[in-house]
C-alpha positions, -999 to 999 in steps of 0.1 A, spaced: -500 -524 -318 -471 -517 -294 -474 -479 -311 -506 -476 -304 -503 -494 -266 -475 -466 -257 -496 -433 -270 -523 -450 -251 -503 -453 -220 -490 -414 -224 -528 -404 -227 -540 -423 -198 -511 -405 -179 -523 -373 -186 -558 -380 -172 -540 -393 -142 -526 -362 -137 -557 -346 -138 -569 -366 -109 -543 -358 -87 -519 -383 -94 -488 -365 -103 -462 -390 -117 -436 -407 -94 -409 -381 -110 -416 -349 -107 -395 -334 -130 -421 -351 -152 -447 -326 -140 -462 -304 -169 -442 -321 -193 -467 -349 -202 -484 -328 -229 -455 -317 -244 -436 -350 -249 -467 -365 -261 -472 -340 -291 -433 -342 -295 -434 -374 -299 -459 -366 -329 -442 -344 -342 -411 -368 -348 -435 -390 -363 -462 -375 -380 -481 -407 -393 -491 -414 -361 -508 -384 -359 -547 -406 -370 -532 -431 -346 -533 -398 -316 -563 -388 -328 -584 -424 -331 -574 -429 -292 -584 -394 -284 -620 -395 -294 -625 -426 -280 -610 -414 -243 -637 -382 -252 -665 -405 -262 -656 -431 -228 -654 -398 -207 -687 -382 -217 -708 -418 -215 -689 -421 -178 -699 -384 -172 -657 -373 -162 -664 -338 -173 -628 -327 -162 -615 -351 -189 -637 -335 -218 -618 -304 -222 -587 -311 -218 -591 -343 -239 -602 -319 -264 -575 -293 -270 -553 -321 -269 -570 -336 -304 -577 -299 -318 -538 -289 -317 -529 -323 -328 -557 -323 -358 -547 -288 -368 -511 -302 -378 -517 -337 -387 -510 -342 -427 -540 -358 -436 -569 -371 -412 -594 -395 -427 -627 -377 -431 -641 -404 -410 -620 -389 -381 -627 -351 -383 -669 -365 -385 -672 -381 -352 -650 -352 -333 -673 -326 -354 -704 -349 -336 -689 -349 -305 -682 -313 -302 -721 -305 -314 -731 -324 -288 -717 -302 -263 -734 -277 -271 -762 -289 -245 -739 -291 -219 -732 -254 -193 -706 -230 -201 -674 -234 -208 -683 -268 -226 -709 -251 -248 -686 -225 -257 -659 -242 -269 -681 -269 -283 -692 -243 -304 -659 -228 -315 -643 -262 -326 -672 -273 -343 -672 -243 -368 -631 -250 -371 -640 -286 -380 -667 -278 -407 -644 -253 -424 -615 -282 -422 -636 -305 -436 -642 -284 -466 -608 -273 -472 -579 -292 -450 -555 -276 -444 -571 -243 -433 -568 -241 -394 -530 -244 -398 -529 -221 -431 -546 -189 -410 -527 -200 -378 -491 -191 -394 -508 -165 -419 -523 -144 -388 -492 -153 -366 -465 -138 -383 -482 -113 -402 -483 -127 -438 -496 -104 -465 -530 -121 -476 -560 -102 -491 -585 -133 -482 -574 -134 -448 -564 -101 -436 -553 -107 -400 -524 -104 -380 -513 -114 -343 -486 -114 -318 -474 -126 -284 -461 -104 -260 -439 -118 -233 -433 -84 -205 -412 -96 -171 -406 -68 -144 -371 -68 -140 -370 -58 -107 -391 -89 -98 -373 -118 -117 -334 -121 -114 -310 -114 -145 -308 -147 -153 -337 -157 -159 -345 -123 -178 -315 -131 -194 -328 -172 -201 -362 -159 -211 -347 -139 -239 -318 -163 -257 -355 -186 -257 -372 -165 -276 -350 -151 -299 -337 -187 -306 -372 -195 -315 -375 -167 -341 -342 -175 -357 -357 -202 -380 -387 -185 -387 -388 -166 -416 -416 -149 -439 -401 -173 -471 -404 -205 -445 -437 -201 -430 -449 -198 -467 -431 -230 -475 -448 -244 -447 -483 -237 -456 -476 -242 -493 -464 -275 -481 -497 -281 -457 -520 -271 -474 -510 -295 -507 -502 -324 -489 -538 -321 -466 -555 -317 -499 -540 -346 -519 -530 -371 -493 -504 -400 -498 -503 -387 -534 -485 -356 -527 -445 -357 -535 -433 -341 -502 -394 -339 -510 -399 -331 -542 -425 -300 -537 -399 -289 -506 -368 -292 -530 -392 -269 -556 -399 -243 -532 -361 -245 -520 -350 -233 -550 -375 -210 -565 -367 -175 -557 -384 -155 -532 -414 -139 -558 -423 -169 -573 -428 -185 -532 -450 -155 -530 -466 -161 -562 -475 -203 -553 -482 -192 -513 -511 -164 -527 -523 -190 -549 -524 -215 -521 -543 -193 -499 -569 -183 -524 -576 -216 -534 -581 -226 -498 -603 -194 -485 -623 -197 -511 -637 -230 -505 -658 -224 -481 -690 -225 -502 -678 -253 -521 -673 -290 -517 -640 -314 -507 -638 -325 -540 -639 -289 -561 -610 -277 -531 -590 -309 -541 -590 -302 -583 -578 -263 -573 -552 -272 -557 -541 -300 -578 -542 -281 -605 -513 -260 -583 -496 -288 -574 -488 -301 -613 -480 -258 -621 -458 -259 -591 -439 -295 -598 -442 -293 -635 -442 -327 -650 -444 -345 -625 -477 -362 -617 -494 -361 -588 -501 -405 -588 -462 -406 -590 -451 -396 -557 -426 -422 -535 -444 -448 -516 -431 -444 -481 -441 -432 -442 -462 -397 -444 -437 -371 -438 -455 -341 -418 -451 -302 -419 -441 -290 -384 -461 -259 -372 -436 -227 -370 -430 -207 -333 -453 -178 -333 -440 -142 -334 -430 -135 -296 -413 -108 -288 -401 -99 -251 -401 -71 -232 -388 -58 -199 -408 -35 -183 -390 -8 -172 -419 22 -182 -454 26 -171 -470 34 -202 -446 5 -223 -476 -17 -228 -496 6 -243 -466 21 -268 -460 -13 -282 -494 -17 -288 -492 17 -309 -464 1 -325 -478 -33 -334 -509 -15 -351 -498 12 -372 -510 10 -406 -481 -9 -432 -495 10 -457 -488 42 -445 -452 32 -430 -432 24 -463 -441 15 -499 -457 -15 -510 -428 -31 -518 -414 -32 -480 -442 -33 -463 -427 -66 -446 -400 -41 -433 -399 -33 -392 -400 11 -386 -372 15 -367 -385 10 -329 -360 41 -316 -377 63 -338 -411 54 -333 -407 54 -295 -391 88 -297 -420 105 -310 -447 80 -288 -426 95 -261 -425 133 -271 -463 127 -276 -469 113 -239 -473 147 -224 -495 158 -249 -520 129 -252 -522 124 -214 -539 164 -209 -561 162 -242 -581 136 -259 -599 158 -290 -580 147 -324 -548 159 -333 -558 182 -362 -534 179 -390 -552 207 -412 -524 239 -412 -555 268 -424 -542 270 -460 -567 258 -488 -539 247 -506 -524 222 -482 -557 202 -480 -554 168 -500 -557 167 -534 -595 150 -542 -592 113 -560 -619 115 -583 -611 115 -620 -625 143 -637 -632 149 -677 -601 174 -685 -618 195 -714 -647 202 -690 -639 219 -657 -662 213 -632 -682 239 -616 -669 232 -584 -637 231 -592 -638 270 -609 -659 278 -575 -632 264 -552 -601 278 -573 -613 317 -566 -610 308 -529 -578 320 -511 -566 323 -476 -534 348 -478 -512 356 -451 -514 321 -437 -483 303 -420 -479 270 -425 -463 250 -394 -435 228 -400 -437 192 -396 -435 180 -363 -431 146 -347 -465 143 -340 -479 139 -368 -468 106 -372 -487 102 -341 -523 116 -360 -512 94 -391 -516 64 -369 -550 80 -354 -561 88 -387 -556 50 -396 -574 35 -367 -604 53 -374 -608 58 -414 -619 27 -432 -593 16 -457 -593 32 -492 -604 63 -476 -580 91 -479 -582 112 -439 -593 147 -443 -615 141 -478 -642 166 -478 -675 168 -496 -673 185 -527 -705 209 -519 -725 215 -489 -758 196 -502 -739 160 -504 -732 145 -475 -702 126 -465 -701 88 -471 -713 63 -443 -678 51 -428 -673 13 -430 -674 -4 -394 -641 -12 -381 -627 -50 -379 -606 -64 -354 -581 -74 -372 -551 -70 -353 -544 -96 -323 -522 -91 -293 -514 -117 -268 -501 -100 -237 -484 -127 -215 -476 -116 -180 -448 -136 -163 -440 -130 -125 -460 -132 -94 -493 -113 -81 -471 -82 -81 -467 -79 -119 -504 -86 -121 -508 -55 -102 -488 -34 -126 -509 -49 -154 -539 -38 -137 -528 -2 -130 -519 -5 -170 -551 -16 -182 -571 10 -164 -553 37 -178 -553 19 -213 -595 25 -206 -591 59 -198 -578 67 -225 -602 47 -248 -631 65 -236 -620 96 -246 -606 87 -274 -611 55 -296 -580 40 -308 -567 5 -302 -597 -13 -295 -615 -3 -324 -593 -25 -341 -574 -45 -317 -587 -76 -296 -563 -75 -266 -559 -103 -248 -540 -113 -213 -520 -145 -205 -504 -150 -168 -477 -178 -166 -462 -173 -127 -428 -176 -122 -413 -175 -87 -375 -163 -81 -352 -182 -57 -347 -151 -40 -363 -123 -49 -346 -86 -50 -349 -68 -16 -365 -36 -31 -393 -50 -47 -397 -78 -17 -430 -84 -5 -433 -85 36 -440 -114 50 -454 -130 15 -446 -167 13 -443 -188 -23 -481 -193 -23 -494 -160 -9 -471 -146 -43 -491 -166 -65 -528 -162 -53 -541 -158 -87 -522 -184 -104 -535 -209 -79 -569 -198 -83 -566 -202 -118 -554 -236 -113 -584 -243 -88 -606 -231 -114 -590 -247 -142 -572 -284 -136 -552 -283 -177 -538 -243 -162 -528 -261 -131 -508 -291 -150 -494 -271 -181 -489 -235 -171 -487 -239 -129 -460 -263 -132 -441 -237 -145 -439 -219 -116 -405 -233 -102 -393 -250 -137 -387 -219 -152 -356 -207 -124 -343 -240 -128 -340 -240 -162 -326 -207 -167 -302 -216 -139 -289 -251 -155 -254 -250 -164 -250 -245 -204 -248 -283 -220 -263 -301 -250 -291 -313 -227 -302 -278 -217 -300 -264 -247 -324 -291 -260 -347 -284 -233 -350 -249 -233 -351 -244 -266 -378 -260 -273 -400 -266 -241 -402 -233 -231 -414 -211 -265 -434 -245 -272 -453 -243 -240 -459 -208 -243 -474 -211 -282 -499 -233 -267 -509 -219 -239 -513 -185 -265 -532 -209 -290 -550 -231 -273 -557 -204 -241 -588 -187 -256 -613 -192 -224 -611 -155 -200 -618 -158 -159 -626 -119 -150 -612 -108 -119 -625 -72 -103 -603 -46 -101 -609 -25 -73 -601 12 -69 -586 35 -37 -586 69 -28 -562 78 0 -559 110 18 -530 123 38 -525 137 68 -502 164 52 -525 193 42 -504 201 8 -504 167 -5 -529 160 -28 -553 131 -22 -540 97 -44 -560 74 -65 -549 37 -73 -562 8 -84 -553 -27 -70 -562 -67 -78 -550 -89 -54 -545 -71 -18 -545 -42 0 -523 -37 32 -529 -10 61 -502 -16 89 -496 17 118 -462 24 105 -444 20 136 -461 -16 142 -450 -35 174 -444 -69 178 -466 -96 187 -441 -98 220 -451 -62 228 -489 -72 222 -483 -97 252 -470 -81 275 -490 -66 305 -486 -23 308 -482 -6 340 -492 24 328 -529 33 332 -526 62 304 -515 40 276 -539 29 250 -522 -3 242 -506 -9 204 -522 5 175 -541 34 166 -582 41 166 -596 37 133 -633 42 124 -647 15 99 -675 20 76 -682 -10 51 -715 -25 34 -722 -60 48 -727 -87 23 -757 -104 26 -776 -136 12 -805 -113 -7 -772 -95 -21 -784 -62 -3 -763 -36 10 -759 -35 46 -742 -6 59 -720 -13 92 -699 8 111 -673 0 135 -651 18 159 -621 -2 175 -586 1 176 -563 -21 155 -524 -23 141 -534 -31 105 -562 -43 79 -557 -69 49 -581 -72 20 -578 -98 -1 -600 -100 -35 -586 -136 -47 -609 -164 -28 -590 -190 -15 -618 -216 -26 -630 -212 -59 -670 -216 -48 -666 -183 -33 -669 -160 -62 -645 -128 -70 -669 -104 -62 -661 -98 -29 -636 -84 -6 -624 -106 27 -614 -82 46 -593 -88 83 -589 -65 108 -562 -73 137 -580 -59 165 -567 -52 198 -584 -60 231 -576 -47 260 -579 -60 295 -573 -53 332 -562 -79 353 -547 -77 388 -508 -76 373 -520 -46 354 -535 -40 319 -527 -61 293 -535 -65 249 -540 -94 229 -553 -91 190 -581 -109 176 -587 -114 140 -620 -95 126 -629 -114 94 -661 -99 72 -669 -96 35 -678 -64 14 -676 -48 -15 -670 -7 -2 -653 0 28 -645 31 40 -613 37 68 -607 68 86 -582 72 119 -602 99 139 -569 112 154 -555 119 126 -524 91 134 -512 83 101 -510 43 92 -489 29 60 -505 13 28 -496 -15 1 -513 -24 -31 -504 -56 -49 -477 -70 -22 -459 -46 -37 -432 -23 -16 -427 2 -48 -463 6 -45 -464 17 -6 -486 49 8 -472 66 37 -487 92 61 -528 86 51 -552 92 78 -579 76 55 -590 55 25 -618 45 3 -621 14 -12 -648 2 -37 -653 -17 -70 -635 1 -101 -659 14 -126 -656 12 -159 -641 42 -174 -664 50 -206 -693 42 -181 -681 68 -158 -679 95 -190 -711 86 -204 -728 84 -170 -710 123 -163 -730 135 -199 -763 116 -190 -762 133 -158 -757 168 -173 -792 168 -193 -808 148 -169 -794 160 -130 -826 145 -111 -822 107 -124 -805 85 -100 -806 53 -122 -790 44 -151 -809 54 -185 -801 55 -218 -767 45 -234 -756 38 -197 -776 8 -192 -758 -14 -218 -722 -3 -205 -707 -23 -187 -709 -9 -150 -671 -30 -132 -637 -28 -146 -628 -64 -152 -595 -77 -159 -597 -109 -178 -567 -133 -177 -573 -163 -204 -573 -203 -195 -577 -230 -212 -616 -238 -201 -625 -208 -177 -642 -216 -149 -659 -250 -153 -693 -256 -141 
């Protein structure tokens, strides 16, 4: 009872929290979760005890109608079910009800309703299964029934975040990795899965002394069977998954019986660190290299035998860079075909050898002489990994049809089997990097198909503010919360991002500034990779933000007009800006203009009946801001507020004076142009590196979707007098969304 009392208590905190009532010590901020589930995991029979209190707290909150508990309340019990040893079946039926009865409820509740009650019907078949692909797909574990691999990508700017907590962030994860390897995590969910199966009856020490001191192959051997077992109950019942993997548990133990295992309290397998690797982004096309990197085929990289063996990264990014160039001014294939009939690759189909075939005579009386074949260069590694992205596997690239009258085999749809979790952590500035990123990582995709045919690529955004931030990359003016505009609107939208991933916001610096001790050392190495593993697993719900694209011309003739992308803000300011003392001050002089420069203003009104209302303006002004992250979540993100500092002029009898006024008005285009050709400055992102000098104008609009761009340029050719969209066009997506990944979304 007094166990049950103080999980009780810890819950009830957490829902406090979500109200608004943040604990009297705030170093206990965001930490509620974690020491609750800790506290678990240093007691795993209390694991039903968790779970019992959390469906009722789920079942209280849905009769009282506290929507904000539900989810929340929900991915607490999910991650604590997936790595509980054994939950009655009792249990796992009333949360299965539960989450079927969201599915009448509005997005996001129907949606993840919907995801956990498909988990739950598989873990009711075969336990054990959530946590068995969650460490197979997480570190990469060869498995023919489940295929799949992921991985966490952690990228700081270093230029944003000080060295030591660059430094911090990198002893954290590679501490976190140390532990974790290939022969452990197939302990583990050897381990799991025979101790969910059977229950109290499963000998726990003695099946982890077994495991210890088998040899690597025969853990292979048992952790195949294992997984079999498991993924192939899914069209069976509980009771023919529990005789399979009995049966493995007396082959494994030997002798001893399964009925004979040591009465005493339930000892629990924890859940290993993910595969997180951290990078500091010092290149702009980085993310999309280790990307290339994390989905190159094993198969073709080294023999079976090793395919568990890393390339060497130096190498492969020597040749991803040599390639750069080359990729960025042509999309077609890299052709890996020298001319020569002999080079081509020799067919795979067995063939009687006393009967030559027809074909085979035909084909040998063809030659190509004189030919020069072209030394291997790096770049063929670079087609190797194209030609694995796109040919099914089992295919050989470059296999031909044998005649001219048989056609070439239907290729096999790709699946998505590959993962990456990109996790940004930084301000609004990296954000904006990550957006220039991504739209060039579409560019490139609609020419030519090759990570997302096979990759689901997914963002993270954990904000981390420095104490004090680097001068060169210092944003003007740009206070703690103006930094982290999308991080609070994330928290607006989603009240578990605010108390899990927000709060991380200043505990990060601190904790990569603590003086080394026993007690950091604790902390950090487990809080910090813990948190982020949940927020990876647990994080599956995307809020879209608009990206919005510029085009910027100069007022110097010979340099070419600019095109950029930004997410948060743009910034105009006349680059020699007076002061707002200046702007006070009554002139004398009856030929000065006052501050600023004359800019002409051209921008489609948003309406009510969303109809496009074009304004213009002329006036005179020292600087525009436009913001595209609301600062109330019931506005929407599909607007722009823009503010225009305009100036006013008056005459008076001490002479002629200028104050500024704000101009405040929402659109989606906008176009500025000065009409004297006085040049003003522009920032993208509250970034300084990201600065425009000298432009006399600017465009600003929604970014389109690259591949809709391309296929709307090829409908356009066959059809030049259609003005709407027809054809393949109308099902593309029309914006370039970036989608950063929460917890529940935006609730309804």
């Amino acid at each position: 009872a007094e166990l049950e009392s103080d999980i009780l208590r810890r819950v009830r905190a957490l829902l406090r929290e979500l109200d608004g009532h943040h604990p009297s010590c705030q170093s206990d901020r965001g930490m509620l979760r974690w020491t609750l589930h800790k506290k678990i995991d240093q007691n795993p029979s209390t694991s039903c005890v968790l779970v019992r209190i959390l469906v009722k707290e789920l079942e209280r909150a849905e009769r009282g109608d506290l929507r904000h508990y539900i989810i929340p309340l929900l991915h607490t019990l999910m991650y604590t079910l997936i790595q509980a040893p054994c939950v009655p079946e009792e249990l796992c039926a009333r949360v299965y009800d539960f989450c079927k009865r969201l599915l009448t409820l509005p997005k996001p509740f129907c949606t993840i309703g919907l995801d956990y009650a498909s988990r739950l019907q598989l873990e009711r078949t075969a336990p054990g299964t959530l946590y068995q692909r969650m460490v197979i797909s997480e570190h990469s574990l060869r498995s023919a029934p489940f295929p799949y691999q992921e991985k966490i990508f952690i990228f700081a700017d270093p230029e944003l975040l000080p060295e030591a907590i660059c430094n911090a962030l990198v002893t954290d994860t590679e501490a976190a990795q140390v532990s974790q390897s290939p022969r452990g995590c197939m302990s583990c969910v050897v381990t799991h899965a025979l101790q969910a199966a059977l229950g109290d009856t499963c000998d726990i020490h003695g099946l982890r002394a077994r495991l210890q001191a088998l040899p690597l192959g025969d853990v292979e051997h048992w952790f195949q069977q294992v997984v079999a077992a498991v993924e192939v109950a899914g069209g069976s019942e509980r009771g023919q998954h529990r005789a399979r993997l009995e049966r493995i548990y007396h082959g494994l133990l030997g002798s001893l019986p399964a009925g004979n295992a040591p009465q005493e309290e339930v000892q629990g397998t924890p859940l290993p660190n993910p595969n997180i690797s951290f990078h500091l982004w010092t290149e702009d096309e980085q993310l999309w290299k280790e990307l290339v990197l994390f989905l190159r085929p094993l198969s073709q990289s080294c023999e079976p035998e090793c395919q568990g063996q890393e390339l060497e990264g130096t190498e492969m990014r020597d040749i991803l860079a040599e390639c750069d160039c080359c990729e960025q001014s042509r999309f077609s294939v890299l052709s890996t075909d020298s001319g020569i009939e002999r080079d081509l690759p020799a067919q795979e189909e067995p063939c009687v050898p006393c009967v030559p075939c027809a074909a085979d005579s035909e084909r040998s009386r063809l030659h190509r002489k004189g030919g020069i074949k072209k030394k291997p260069s790096p770049l063929d590694s670079v087609a190797l990994l194209q030609a694995g992205s796109v040919v099914p596997a089992g295919k050989p690239p470059g296999k031909l049809p044998r005649r001219s009258g048989v056609p070439p085999e239907p290729s096999a749809p790709l699946q998505r089997r590959h993962t990456a979790r990109v996790m940004l952590l930084g301000d609004d500035r990296i954000l904006g990097r990550l957006a220039q990123a991504f739209h060039s990582l579409r560019k490139r995709e609609a020419r030519r198909v090759f990570l997302m045919a096979r990759l689901d690529l997914q963002f993270y955004h954990i904000p981390v503010l420095p104490g004090q931030p680097r001068p060169s990359a210092a944003a003007d003016h740009a206070g703690p919360e103006e930094l982290c505009e999308v991080a609070g609107y994330l928290g607006r939208a989603d009240p578990w991002y605010e108390s899990n991933i927000n709060t991380l916001c200043h505990m990060i610096p601190k904790l990569a500034t603590m003086p080394s001790s026993p007690s950091r050392a604790l902390v950090t190495d487990l809080f910090l990779p813990d948190v982020i593993a949940y927020y990876a697993r647990m994080g599956t719900q995307p809020i879209c933000f608009q990206v919005h694209s510029v085009k910027i011309l100069f007022q110097d003739p010979a340099q070419d007009p600019a095109e950029d992308v930004f997410l948060t803000e743009l910034l105009t300011q006349v680059q020699d800006s007076p002061s707002h003392r200046e702007l006070s001050t009554p002139k004398k002089k009856s030929t000065l203009d006052g501050p600023g420069i004359d800019l002409t203003v051209t921008y489609g009104k948003v309406v009510l009946s969303d109809r496009q209302k074009e304004l213009a303006l002329a006036l005179r002004s020292t600087g525009v801001l436009m913001k595209a992250i609301p600062a109330e979540e019931a506005e929407g993100l599909g607007c722009l507020r823009v503010t225009i500092t305009e100036i006013i002029r008056t005459n008076n009898l001490a002479g002629r004076s200028f104050s500024a006024v704000a101009n405040r008005f929402k659109t989606r285009n906008i176009k500025i142009r000065s009409p004297e050709q006085r040049p003003f400055m522009v920032r993208l992102d509250k970034d300084s590196r990201r600065t425009y000098r000298g432009v006399i104008s600017l465009e600003v609009s929604p970014c389109l979707e690259p591949s809709y761009c391309l296929q709307k340029t090829r409908t356009m050719k066959f059809s030049p007098q259609e003005t709407e969209d027809v054809g393949l066009v109308k099902y593309l997506p029309k914006s370039l969304l970036l989608p950063i990944n929460t917890f529940a979304g935006v609730i309804q």
